[in-house]
mmCIF file of the N, C-alpha and C atoms, coordinates in Angstrom:
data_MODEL
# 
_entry.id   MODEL 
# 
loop_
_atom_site.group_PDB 
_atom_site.id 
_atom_site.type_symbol 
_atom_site.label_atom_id 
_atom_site.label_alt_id 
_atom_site.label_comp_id 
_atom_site.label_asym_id 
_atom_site.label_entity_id 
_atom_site.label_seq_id 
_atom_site.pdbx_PDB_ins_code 
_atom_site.Cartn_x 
_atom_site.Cartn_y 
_atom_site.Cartn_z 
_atom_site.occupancy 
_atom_site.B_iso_or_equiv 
_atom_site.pdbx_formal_charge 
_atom_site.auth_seq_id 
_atom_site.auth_comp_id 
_atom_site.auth_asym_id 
_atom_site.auth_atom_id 
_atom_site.pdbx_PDB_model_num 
ATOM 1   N N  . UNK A 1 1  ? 4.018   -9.093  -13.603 1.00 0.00 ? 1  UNK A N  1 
ATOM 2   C CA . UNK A 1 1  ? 3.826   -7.652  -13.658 1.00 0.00 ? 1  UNK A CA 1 
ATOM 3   C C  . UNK A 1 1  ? 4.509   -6.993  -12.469 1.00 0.00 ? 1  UNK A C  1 
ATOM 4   N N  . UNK A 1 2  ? 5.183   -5.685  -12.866 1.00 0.00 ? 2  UNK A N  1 
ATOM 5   C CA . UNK A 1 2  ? 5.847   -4.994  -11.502 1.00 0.00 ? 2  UNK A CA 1 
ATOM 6   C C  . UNK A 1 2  ? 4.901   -5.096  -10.769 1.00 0.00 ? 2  UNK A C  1 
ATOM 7   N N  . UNK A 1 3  ? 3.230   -4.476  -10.964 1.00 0.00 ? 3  UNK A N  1 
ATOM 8   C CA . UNK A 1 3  ? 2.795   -3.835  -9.791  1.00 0.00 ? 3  UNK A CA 1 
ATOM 9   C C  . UNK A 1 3  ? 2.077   -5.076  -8.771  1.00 0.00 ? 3  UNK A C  1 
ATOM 10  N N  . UNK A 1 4  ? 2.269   -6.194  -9.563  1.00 0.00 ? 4  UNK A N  1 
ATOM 11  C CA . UNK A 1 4  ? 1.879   -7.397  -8.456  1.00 0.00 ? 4  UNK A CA 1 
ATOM 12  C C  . UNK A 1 4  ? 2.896   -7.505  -7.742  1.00 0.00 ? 4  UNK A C  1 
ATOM 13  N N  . UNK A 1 5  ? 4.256   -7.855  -8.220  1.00 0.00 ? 5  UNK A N  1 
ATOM 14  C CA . UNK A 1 5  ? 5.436   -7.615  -6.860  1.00 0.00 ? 5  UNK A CA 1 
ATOM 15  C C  . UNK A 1 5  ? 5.435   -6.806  -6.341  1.00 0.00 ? 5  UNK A C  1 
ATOM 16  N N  . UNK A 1 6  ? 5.251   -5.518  -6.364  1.00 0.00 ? 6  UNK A N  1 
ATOM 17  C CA . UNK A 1 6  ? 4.911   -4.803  -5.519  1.00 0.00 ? 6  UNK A CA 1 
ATOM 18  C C  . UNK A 1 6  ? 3.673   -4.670  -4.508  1.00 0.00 ? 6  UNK A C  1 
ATOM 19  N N  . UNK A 1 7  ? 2.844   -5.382  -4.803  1.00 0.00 ? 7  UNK A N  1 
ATOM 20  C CA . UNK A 1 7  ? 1.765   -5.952  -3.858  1.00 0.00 ? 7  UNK A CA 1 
ATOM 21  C C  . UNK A 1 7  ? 2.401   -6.846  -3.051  1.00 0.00 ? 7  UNK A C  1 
ATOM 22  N N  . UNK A 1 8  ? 2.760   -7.722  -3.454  1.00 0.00 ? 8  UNK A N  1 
ATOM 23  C CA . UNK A 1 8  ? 3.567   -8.675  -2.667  1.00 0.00 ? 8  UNK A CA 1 
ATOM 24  C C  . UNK A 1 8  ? 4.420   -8.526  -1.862  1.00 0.00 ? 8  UNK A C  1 
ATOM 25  N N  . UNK A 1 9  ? 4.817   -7.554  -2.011  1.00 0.00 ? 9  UNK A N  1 
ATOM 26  C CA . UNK A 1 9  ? 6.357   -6.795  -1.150  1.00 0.00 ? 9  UNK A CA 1 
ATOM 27  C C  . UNK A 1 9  ? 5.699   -6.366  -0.276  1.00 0.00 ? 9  UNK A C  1 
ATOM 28  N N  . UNK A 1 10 ? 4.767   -5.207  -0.585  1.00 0.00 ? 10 UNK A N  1 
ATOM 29  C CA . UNK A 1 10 ? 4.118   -4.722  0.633   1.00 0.00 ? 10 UNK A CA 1 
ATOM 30  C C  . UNK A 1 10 ? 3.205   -5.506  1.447   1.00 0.00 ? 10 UNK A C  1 
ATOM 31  N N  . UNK A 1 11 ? 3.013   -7.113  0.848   1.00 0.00 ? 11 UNK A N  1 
ATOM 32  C CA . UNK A 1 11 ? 1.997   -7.652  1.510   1.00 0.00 ? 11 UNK A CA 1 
ATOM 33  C C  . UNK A 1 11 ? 0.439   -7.860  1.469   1.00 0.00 ? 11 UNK A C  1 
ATOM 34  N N  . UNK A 1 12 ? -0.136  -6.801  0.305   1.00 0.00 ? 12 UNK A N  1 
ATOM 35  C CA . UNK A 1 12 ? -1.033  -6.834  -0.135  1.00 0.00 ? 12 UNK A CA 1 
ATOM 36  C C  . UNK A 1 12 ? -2.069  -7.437  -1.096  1.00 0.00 ? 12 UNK A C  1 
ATOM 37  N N  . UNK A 1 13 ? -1.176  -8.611  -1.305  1.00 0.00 ? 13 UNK A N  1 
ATOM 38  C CA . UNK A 1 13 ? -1.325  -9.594  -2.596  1.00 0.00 ? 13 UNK A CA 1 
ATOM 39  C C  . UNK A 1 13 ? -2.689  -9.647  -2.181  1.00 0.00 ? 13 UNK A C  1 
ATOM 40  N N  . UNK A 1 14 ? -2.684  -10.553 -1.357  1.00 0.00 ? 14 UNK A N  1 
ATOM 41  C CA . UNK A 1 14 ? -4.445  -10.910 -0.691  1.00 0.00 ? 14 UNK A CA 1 
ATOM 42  C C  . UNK A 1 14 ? -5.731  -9.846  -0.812  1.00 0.00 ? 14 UNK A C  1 
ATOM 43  N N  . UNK A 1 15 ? -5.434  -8.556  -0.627  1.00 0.00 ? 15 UNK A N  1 
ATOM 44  C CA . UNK A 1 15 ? -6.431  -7.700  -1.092  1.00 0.00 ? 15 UNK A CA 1 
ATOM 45  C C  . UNK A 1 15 ? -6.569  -7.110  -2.785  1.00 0.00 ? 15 UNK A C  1 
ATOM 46  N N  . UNK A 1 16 ? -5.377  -7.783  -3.467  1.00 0.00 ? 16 UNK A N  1 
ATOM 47  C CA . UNK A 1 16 ? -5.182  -6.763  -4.992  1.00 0.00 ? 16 UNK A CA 1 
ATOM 48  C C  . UNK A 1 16 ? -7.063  -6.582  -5.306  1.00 0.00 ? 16 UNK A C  1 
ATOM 49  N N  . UNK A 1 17 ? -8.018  -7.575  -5.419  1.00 0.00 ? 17 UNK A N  1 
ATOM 50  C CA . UNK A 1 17 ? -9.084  -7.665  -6.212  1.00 0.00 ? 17 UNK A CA 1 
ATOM 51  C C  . UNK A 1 17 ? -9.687  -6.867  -5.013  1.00 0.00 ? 17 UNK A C  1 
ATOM 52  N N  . UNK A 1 18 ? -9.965  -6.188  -4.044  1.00 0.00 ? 18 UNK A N  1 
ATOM 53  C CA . UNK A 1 18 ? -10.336 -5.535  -3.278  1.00 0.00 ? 18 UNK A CA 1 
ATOM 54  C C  . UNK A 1 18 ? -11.179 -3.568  -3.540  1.00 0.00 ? 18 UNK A C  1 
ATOM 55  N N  . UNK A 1 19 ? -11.505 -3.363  -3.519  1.00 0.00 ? 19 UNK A N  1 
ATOM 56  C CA . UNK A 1 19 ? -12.659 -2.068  -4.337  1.00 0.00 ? 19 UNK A CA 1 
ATOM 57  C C  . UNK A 1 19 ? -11.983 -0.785  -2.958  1.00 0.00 ? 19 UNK A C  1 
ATOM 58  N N  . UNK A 1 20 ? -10.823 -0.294  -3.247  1.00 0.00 ? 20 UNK A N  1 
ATOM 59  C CA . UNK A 1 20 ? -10.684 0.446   -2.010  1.00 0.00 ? 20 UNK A CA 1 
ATOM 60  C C  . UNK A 1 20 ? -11.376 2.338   -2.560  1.00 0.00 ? 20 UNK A C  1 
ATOM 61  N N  . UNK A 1 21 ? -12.117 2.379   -1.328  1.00 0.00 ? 21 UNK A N  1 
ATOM 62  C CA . UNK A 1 21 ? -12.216 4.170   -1.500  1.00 0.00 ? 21 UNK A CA 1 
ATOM 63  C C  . UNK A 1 21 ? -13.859 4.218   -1.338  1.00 0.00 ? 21 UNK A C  1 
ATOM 64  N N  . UNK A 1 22 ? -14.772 3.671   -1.302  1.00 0.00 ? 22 UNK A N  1 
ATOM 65  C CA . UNK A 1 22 ? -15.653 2.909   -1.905  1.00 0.00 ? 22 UNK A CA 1 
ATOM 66  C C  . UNK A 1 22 ? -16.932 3.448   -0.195  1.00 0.00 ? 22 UNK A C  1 
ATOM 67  N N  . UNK A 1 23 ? -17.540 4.647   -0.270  1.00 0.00 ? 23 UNK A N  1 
ATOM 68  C CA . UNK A 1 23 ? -18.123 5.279   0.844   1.00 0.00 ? 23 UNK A CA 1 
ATOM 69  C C  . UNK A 1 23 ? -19.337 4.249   1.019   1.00 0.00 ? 23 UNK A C  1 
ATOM 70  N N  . UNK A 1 24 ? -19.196 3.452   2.269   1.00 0.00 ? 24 UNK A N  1 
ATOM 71  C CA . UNK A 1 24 ? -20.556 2.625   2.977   1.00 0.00 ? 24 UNK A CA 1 
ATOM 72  C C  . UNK A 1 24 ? -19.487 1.522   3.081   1.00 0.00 ? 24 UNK A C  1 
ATOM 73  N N  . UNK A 1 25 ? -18.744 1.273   2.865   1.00 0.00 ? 25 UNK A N  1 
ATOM 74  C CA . UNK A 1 25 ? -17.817 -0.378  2.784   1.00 0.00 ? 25 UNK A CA 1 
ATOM 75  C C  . UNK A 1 25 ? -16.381 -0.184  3.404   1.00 0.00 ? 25 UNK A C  1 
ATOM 76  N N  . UNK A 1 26 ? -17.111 -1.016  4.432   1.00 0.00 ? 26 UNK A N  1 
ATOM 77  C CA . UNK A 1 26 ? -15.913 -1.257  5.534   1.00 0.00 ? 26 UNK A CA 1 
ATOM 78  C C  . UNK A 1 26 ? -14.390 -1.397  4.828   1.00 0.00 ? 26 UNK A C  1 
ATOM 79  N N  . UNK A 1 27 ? -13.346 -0.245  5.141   1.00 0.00 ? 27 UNK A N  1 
ATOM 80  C CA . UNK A 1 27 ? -12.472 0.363   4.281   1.00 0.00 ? 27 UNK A CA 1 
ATOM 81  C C  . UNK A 1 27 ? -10.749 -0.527  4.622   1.00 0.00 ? 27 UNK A C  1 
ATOM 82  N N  . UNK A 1 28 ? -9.959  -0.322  4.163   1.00 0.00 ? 28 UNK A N  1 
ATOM 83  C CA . UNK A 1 28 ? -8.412  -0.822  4.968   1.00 0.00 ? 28 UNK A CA 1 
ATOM 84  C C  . UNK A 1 28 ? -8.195  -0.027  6.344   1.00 0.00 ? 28 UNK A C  1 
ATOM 85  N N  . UNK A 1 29 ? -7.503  -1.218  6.951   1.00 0.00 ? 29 UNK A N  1 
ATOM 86  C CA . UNK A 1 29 ? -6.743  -1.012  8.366   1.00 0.00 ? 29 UNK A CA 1 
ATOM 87  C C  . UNK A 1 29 ? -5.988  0.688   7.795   1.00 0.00 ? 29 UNK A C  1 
ATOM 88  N N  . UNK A 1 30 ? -5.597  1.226   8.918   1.00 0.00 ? 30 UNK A N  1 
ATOM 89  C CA . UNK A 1 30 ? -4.480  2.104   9.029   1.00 0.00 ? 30 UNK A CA 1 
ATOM 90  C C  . UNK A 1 30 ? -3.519  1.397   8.426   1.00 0.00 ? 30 UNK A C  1 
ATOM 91  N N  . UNK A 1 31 ? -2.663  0.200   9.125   1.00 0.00 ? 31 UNK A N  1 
ATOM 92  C CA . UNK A 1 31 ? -1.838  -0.433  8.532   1.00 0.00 ? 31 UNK A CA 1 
ATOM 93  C C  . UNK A 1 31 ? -1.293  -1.059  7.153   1.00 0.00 ? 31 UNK A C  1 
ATOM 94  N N  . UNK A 1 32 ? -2.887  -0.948  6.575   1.00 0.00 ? 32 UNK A N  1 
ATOM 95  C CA . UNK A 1 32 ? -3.197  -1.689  5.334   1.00 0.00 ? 32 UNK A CA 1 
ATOM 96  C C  . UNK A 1 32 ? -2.997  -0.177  4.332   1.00 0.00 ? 32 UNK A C  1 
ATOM 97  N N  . UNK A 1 33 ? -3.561  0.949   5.006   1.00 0.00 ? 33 UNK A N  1 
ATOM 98  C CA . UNK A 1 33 ? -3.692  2.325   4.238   1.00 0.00 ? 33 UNK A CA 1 
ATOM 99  C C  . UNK A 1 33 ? -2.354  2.489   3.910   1.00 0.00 ? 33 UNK A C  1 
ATOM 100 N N  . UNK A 1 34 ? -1.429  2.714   4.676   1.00 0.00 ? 34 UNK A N  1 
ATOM 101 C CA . UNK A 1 34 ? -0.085  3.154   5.041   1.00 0.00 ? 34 UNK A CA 1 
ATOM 102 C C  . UNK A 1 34 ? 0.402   2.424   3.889   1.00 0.00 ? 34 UNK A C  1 
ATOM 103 N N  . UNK A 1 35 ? 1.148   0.922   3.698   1.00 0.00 ? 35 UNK A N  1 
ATOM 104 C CA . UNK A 1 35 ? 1.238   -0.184  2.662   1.00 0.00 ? 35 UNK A CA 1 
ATOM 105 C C  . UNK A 1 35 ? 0.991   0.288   1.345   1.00 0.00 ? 35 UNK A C  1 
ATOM 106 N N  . UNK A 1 36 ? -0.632  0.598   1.037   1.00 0.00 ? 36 UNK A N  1 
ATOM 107 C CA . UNK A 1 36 ? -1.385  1.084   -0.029  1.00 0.00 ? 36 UNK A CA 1 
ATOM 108 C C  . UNK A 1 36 ? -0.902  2.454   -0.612  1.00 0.00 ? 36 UNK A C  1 
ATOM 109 N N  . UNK A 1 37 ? -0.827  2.903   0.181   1.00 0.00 ? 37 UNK A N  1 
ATOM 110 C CA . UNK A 1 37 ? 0.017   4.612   -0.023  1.00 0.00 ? 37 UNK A CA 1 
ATOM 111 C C  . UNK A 1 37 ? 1.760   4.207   -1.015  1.00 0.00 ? 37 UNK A C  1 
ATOM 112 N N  . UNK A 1 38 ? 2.211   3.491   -0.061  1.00 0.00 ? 38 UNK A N  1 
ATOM 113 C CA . UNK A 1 38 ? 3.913   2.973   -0.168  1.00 0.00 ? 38 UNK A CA 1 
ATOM 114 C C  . UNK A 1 38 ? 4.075   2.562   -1.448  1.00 0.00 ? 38 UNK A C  1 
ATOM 115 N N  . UNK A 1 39 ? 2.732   1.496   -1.659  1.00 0.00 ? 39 UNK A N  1 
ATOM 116 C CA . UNK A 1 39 ? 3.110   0.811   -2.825  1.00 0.00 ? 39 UNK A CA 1 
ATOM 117 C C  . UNK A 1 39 ? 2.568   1.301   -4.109  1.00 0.00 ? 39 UNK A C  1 
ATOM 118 N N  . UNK A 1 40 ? 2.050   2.392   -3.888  1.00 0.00 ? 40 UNK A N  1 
ATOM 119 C CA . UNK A 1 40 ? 1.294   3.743   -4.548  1.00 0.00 ? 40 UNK A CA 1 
ATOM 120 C C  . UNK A 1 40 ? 2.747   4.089   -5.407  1.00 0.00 ? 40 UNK A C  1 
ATOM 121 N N  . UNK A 1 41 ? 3.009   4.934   -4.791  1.00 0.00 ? 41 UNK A N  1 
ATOM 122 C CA . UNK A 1 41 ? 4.355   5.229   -4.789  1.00 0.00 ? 41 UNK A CA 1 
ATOM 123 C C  . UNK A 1 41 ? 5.419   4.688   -5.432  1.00 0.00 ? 41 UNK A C  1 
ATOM 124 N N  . UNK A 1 42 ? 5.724   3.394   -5.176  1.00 0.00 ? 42 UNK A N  1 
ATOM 125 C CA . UNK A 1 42 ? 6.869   2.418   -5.523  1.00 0.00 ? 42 UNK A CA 1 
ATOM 126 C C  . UNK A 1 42 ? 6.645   1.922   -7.234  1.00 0.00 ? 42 UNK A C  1 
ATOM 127 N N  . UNK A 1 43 ? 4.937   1.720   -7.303  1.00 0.00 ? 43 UNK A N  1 
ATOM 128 C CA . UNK A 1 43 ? 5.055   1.540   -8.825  1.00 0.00 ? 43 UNK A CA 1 
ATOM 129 C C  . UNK A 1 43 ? 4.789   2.460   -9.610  1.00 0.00 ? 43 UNK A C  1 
ATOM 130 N N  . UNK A 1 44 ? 4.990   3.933   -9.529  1.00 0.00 ? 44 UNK A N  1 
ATOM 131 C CA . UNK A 1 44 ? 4.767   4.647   -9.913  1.00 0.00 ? 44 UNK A CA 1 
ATOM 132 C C  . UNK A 1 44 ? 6.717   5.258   -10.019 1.00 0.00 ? 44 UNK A C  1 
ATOM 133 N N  . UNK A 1 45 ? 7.721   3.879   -9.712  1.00 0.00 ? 45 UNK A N  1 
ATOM 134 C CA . UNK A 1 45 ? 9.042   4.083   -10.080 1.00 0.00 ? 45 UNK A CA 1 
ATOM 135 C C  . UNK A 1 45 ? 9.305   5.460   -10.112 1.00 0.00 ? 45 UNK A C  1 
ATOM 136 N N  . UNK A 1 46 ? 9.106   6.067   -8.926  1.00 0.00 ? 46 UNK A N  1 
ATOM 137 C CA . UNK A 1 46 ? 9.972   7.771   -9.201  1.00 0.00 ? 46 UNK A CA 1 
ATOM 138 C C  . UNK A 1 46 ? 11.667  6.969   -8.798  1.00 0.00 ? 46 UNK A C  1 
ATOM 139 N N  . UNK A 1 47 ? 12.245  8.139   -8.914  1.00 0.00 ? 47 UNK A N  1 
ATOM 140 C CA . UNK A 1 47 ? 13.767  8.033   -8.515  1.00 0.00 ? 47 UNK A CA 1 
ATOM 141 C C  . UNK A 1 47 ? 14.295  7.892   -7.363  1.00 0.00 ? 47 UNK A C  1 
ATOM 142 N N  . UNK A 1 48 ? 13.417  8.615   -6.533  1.00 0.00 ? 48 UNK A N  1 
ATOM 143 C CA . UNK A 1 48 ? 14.043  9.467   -5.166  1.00 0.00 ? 48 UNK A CA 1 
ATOM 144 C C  . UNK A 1 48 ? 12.275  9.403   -4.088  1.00 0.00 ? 48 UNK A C  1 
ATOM 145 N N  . UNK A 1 49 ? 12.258  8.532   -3.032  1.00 0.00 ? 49 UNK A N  1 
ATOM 146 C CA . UNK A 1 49 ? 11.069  9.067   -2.440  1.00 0.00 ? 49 UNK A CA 1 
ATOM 147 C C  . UNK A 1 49 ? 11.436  9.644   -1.160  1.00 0.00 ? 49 UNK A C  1 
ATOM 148 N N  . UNK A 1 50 ? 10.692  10.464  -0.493  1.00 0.00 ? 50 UNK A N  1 
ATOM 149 C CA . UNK A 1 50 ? 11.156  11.502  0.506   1.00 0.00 ? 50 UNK A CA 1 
ATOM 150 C C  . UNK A 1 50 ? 9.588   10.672  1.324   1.00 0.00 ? 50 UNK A C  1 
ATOM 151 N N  . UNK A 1 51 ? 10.244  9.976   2.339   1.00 0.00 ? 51 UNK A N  1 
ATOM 152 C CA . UNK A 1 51 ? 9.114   9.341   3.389   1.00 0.00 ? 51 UNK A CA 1 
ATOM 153 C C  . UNK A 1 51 ? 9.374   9.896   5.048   1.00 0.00 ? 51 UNK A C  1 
ATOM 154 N N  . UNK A 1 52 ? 8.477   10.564  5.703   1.00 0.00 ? 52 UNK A N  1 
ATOM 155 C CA . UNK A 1 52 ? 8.168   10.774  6.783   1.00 0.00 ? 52 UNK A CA 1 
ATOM 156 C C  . UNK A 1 52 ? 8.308   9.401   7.619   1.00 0.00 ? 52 UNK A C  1 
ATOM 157 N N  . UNK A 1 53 ? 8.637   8.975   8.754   1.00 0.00 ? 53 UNK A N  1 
ATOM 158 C CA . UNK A 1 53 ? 8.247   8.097   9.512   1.00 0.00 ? 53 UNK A CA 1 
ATOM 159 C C  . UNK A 1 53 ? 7.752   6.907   8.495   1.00 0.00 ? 53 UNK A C  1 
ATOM 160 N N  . UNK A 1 54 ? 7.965   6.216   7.798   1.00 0.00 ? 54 UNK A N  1 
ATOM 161 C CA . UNK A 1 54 ? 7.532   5.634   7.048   1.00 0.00 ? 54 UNK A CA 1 
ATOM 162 C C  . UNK A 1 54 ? 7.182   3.691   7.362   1.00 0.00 ? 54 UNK A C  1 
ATOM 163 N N  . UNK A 1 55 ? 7.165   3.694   8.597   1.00 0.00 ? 55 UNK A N  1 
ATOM 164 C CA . UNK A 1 55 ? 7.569   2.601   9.314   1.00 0.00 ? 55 UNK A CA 1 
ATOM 165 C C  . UNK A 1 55 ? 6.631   2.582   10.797  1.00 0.00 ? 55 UNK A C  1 
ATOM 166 N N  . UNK A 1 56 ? 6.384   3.593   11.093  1.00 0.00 ? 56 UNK A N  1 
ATOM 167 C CA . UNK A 1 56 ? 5.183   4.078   12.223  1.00 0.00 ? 56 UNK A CA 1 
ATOM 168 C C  . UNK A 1 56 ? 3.491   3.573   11.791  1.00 0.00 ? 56 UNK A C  1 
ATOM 169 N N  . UNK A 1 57 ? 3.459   3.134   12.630  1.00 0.00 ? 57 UNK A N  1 
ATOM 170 C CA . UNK A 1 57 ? 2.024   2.051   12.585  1.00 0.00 ? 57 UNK A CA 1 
ATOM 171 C C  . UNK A 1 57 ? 2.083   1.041   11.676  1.00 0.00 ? 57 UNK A C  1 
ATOM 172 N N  . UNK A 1 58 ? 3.000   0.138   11.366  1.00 0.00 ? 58 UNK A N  1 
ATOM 173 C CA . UNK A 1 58 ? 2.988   -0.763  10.338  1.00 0.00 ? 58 UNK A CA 1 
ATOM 174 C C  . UNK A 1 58 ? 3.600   -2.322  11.350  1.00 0.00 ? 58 UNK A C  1 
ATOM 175 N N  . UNK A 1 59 ? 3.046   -3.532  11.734  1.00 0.00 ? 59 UNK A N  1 
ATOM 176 C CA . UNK A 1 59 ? 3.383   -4.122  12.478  1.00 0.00 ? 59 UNK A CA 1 
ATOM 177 C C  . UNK A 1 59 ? 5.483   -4.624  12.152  1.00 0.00 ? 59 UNK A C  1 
ATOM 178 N N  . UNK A 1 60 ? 5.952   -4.914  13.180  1.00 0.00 ? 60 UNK A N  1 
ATOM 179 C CA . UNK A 1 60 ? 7.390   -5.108  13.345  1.00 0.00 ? 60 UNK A CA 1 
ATOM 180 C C  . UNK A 1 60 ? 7.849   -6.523  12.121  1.00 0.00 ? 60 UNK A C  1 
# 
């Protein structure tokens, strides 16, 4: 499935089965948010993405 490579790309494979948004339950890193956002995005195949800093707080 695209949107598992795209987990994978971003690194997120390990959390896919994960309940995110979810008020009382210890939530994703910043780092992990950022990723989640990206790969939001990526399988949702637009054409053209317009990213701010898109690389700021995400480890090297």
């Amino acid at each position: 499935m695209f949107a598992e490579e795209v987990m994978e790309l971003v690194e997120l494979k390990p959390l896919s089965d994960v309940l995110v948004g979810l008020p009382g339950v210890d939530g994703l890193s910043t780092e992990q948010r950022k990723r989640l956002t990206i790969a939001m995005e990526l399988v949702a195949n637009p054409s053209i993405i317009f990213m701010d800093e898109p690389t700021s707080g995400l480890d090297a």
